[in-house]
Every structure is written in structure tokens, then in C-alpha cells.
N, CA, C and O of each residue as an XYZ file, in Angstrom:
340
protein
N     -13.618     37.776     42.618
C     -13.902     37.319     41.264
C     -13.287     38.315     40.272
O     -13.548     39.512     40.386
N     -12.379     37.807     39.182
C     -11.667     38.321     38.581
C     -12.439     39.064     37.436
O     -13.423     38.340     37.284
N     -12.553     40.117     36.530
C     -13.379     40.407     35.379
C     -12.647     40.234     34.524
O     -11.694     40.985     34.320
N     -12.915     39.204     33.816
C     -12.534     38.473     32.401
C     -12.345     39.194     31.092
O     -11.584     38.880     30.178
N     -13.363     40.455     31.178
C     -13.084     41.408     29.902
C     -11.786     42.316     30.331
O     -11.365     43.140     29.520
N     -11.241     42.183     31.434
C      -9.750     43.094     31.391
C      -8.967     41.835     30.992
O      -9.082     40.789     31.631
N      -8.325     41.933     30.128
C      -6.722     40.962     29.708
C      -5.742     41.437     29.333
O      -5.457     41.884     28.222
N      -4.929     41.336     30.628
C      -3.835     42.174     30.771
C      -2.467     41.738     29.852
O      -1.914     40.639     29.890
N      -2.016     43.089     28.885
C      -1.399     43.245     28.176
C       0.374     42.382     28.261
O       0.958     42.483     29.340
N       0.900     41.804     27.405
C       1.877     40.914     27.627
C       3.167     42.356     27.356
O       3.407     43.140     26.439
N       3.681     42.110     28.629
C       5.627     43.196     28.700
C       5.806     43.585     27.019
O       5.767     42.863     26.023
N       6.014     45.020     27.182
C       6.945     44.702     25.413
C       7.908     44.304     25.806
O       8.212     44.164     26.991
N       8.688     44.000     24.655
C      10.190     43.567     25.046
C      11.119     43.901     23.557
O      10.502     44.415     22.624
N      12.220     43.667     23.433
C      13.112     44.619     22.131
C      12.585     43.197     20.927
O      12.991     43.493     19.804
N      11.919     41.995     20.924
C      11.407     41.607     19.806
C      10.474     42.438     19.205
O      10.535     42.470     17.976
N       9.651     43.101     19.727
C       8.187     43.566     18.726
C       8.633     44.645     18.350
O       8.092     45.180     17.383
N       9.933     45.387     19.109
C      10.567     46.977     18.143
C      11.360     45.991     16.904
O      10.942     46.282     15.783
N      12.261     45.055     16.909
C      12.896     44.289     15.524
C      11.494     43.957     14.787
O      11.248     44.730     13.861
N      10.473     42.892     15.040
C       9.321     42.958     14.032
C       8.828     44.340     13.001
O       8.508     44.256     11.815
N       8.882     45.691     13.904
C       8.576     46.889     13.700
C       9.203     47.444     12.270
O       8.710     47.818     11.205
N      10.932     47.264     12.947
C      11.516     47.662     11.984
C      11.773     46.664     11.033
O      12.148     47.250     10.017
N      11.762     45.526     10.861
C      11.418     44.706      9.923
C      10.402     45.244      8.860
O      10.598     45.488      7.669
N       9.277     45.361      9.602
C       7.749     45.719      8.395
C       8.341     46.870      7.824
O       8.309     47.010      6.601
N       8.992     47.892      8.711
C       9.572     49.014      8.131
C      10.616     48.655      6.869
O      10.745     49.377      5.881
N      11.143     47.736      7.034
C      12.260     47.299      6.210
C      11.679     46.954      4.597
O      12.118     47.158      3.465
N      10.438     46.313      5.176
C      10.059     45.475      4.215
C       8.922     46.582      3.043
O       8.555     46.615      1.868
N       8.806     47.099      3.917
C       7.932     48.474      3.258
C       8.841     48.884      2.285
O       8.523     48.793      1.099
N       9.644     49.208      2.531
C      10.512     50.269      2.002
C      11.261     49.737      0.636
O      11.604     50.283     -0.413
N      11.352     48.304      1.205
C      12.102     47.324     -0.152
C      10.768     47.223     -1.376
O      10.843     47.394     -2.593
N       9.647     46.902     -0.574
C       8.430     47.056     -1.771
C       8.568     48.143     -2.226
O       9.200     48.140     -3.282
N       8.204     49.214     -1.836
C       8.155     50.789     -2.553
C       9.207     50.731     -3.450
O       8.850     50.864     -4.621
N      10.267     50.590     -3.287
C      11.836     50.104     -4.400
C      11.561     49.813     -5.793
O      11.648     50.407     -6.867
N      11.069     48.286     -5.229
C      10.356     47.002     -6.325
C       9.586     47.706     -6.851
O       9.752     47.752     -8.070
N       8.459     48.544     -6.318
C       7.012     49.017     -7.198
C       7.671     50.515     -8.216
O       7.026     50.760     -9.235
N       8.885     51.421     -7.909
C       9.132     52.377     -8.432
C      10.307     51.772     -9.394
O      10.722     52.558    -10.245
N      10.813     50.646     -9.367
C      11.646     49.998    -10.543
C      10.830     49.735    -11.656
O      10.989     50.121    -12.813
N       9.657     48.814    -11.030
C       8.621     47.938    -11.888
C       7.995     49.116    -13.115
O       7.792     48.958    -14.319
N       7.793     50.407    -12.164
C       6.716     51.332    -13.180
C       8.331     51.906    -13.923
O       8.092     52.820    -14.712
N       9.327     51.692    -13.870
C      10.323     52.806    -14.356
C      10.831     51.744    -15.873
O      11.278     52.205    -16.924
N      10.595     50.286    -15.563
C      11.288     49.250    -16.716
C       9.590     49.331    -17.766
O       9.421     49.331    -18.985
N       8.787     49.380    -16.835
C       7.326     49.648    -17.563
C       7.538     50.807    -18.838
O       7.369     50.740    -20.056
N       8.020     51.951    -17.862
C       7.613     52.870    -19.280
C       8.782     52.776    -20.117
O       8.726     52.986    -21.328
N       9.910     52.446    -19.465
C      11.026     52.074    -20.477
C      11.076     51.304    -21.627
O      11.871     51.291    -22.568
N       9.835     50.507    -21.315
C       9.270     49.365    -22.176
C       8.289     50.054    -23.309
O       8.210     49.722    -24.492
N       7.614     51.029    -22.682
C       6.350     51.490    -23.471
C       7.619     52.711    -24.249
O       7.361     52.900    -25.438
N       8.491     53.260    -23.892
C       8.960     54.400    -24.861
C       9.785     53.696    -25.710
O       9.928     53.958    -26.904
N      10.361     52.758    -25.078
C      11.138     51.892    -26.596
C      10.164     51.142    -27.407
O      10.793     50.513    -28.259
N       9.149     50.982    -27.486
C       8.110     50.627    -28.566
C       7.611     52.022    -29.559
O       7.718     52.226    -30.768
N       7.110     52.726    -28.599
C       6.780     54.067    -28.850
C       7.423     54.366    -30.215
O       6.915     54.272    -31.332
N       8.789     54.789    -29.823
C       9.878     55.524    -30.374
C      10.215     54.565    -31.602
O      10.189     55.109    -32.706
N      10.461     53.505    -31.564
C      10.500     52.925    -32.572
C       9.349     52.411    -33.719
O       9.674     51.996    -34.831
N       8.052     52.508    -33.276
C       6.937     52.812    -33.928
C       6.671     54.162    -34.707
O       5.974     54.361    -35.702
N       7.345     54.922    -34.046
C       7.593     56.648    -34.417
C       8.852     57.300    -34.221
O       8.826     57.917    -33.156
N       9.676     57.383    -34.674
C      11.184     57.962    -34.215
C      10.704     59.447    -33.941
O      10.861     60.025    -32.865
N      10.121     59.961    -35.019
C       9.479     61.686    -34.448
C       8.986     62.066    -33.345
O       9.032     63.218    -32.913
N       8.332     60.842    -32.659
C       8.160     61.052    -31.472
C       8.897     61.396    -30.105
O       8.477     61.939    -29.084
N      10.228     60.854    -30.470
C      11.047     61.237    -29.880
C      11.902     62.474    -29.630
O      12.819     62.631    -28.823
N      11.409     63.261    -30.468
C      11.809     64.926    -30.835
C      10.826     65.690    -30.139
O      11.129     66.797    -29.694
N       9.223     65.029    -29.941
C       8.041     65.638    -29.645
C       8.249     65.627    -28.105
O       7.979     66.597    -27.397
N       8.776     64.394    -27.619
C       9.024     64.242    -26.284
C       9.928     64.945    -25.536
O       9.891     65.047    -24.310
N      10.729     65.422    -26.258
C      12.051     65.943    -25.800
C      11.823     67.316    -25.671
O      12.494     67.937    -24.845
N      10.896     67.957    -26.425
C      10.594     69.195    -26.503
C       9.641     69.584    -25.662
O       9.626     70.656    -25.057
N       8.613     68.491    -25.592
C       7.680     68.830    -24.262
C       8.285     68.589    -23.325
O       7.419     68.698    -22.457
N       9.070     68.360    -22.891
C       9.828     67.656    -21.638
C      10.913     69.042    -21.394
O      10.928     69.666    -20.333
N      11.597     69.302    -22.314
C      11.885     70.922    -22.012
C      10.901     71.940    -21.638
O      11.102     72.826    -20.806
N       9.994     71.785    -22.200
C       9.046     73.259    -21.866
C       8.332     73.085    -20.612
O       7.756     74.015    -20.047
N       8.381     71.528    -20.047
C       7.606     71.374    -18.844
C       8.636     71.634    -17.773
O       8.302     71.615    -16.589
N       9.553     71.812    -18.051
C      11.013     72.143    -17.272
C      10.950     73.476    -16.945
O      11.105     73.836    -15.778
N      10.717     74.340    -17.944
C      10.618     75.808    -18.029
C       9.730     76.225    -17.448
O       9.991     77.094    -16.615
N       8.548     75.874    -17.594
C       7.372     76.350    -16.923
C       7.539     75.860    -15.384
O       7.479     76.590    -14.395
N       7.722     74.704    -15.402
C       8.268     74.654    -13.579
C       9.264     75.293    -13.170
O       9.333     75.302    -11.941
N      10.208     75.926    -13.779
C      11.266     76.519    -12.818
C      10.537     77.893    -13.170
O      11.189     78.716    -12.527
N       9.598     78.532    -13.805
C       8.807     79.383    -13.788
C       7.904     79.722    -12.277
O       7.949     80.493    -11.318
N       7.180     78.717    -12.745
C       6.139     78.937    -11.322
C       6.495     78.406    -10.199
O       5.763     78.572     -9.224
N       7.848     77.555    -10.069
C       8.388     77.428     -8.994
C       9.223     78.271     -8.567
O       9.706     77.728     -7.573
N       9.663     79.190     -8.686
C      10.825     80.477     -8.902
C      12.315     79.194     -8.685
O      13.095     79.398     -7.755
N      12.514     78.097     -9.521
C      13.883     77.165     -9.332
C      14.518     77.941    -10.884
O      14.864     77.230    -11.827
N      14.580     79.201    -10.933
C      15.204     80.336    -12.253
C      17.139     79.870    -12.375
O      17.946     80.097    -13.277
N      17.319     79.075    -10.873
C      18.309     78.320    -11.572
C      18.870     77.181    -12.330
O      19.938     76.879    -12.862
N      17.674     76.672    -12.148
C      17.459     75.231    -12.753
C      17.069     75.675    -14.037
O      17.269     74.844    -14.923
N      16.637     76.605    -14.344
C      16.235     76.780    -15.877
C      17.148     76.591    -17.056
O      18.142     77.281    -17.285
N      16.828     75.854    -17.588
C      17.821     75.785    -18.700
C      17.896     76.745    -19.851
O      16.940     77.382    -20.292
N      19.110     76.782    -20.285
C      19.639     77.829    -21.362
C      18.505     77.542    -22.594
O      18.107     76.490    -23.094
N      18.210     78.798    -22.822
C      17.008     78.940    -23.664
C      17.986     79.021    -25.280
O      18.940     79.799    -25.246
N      17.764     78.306    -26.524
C      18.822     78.245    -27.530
C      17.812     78.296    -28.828
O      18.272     78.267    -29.969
């Protein structure tokens, strides 16, 4: 008498490694889609921004330098630092 709770596993075979790399495929194309989507997003939100405030765009640029500085600071990247003017 056979025991019914063992059910023995079906051969792999080179379809379920292509399924594999498929999901892999497909992963990877989402992650794409989702880091475009947030990149046209804020592209969207700074061209409102900026044109609601043009000064803002001076404010941005300047924090965006100093956050540069301070990371190649505490990162020791002292070549990446940009020319201080």
C-alpha cells in the first residue's frame, strides 16, 4: 500500500529555468517602468514648482551643491568634490 502523502516531484527540465528567467526578465523591466514613472513624476512636480517660483530654482541648485559637498565629505569621494567658487 502506497502512502499518498508522499507525491513524487515531476523531472525539472530546461522549461521551468526559461519561466525563471522570464520572471527575472520581467522583474527587472518593472523596476525600469517604476524608476521612469517616479523620475517623469518629479519632473512633473519641479516644472510646476519652478514655474510657480523661478527662485526656487536657485534654492535647489544650491542645496543640491552643498549636499554634494557634504557627501564627498563624509564619504572621503574628495574627488568628486566640486570646485568650491
Amino acid at each position: 500500500m502506497a502512502d499518498s502523502s508522499s507525491i513524487p516531484e515531476p523531472p525539472q527540465d530546461s522549461s521551468d529555468d526559461d519561466v525563471l528567467e522570464l520572471n527575472k526578465d520581467l522583474e527587472r523591466i518593472i523596476e525600469a517602468i517604476e524608476n521612469i514613472s517616479v523620475q517623469l513624476t518629479w519632473g512633473g512636480y519641479d516644472m510646476v514648482a519652478l514655474r510657480t517660483s523661478p527662485e526656487l530654482g536657485t534654492s535647489m541648485r544650491n542645496m543640491n551643491e552643498a549636499f554634494h559637498r557634504c557627501r564627498a565629505i563624509i564619504c572621503g569621494d574628495h574627488e568628486k568634490e566640486p570646485a568650491r567658487g
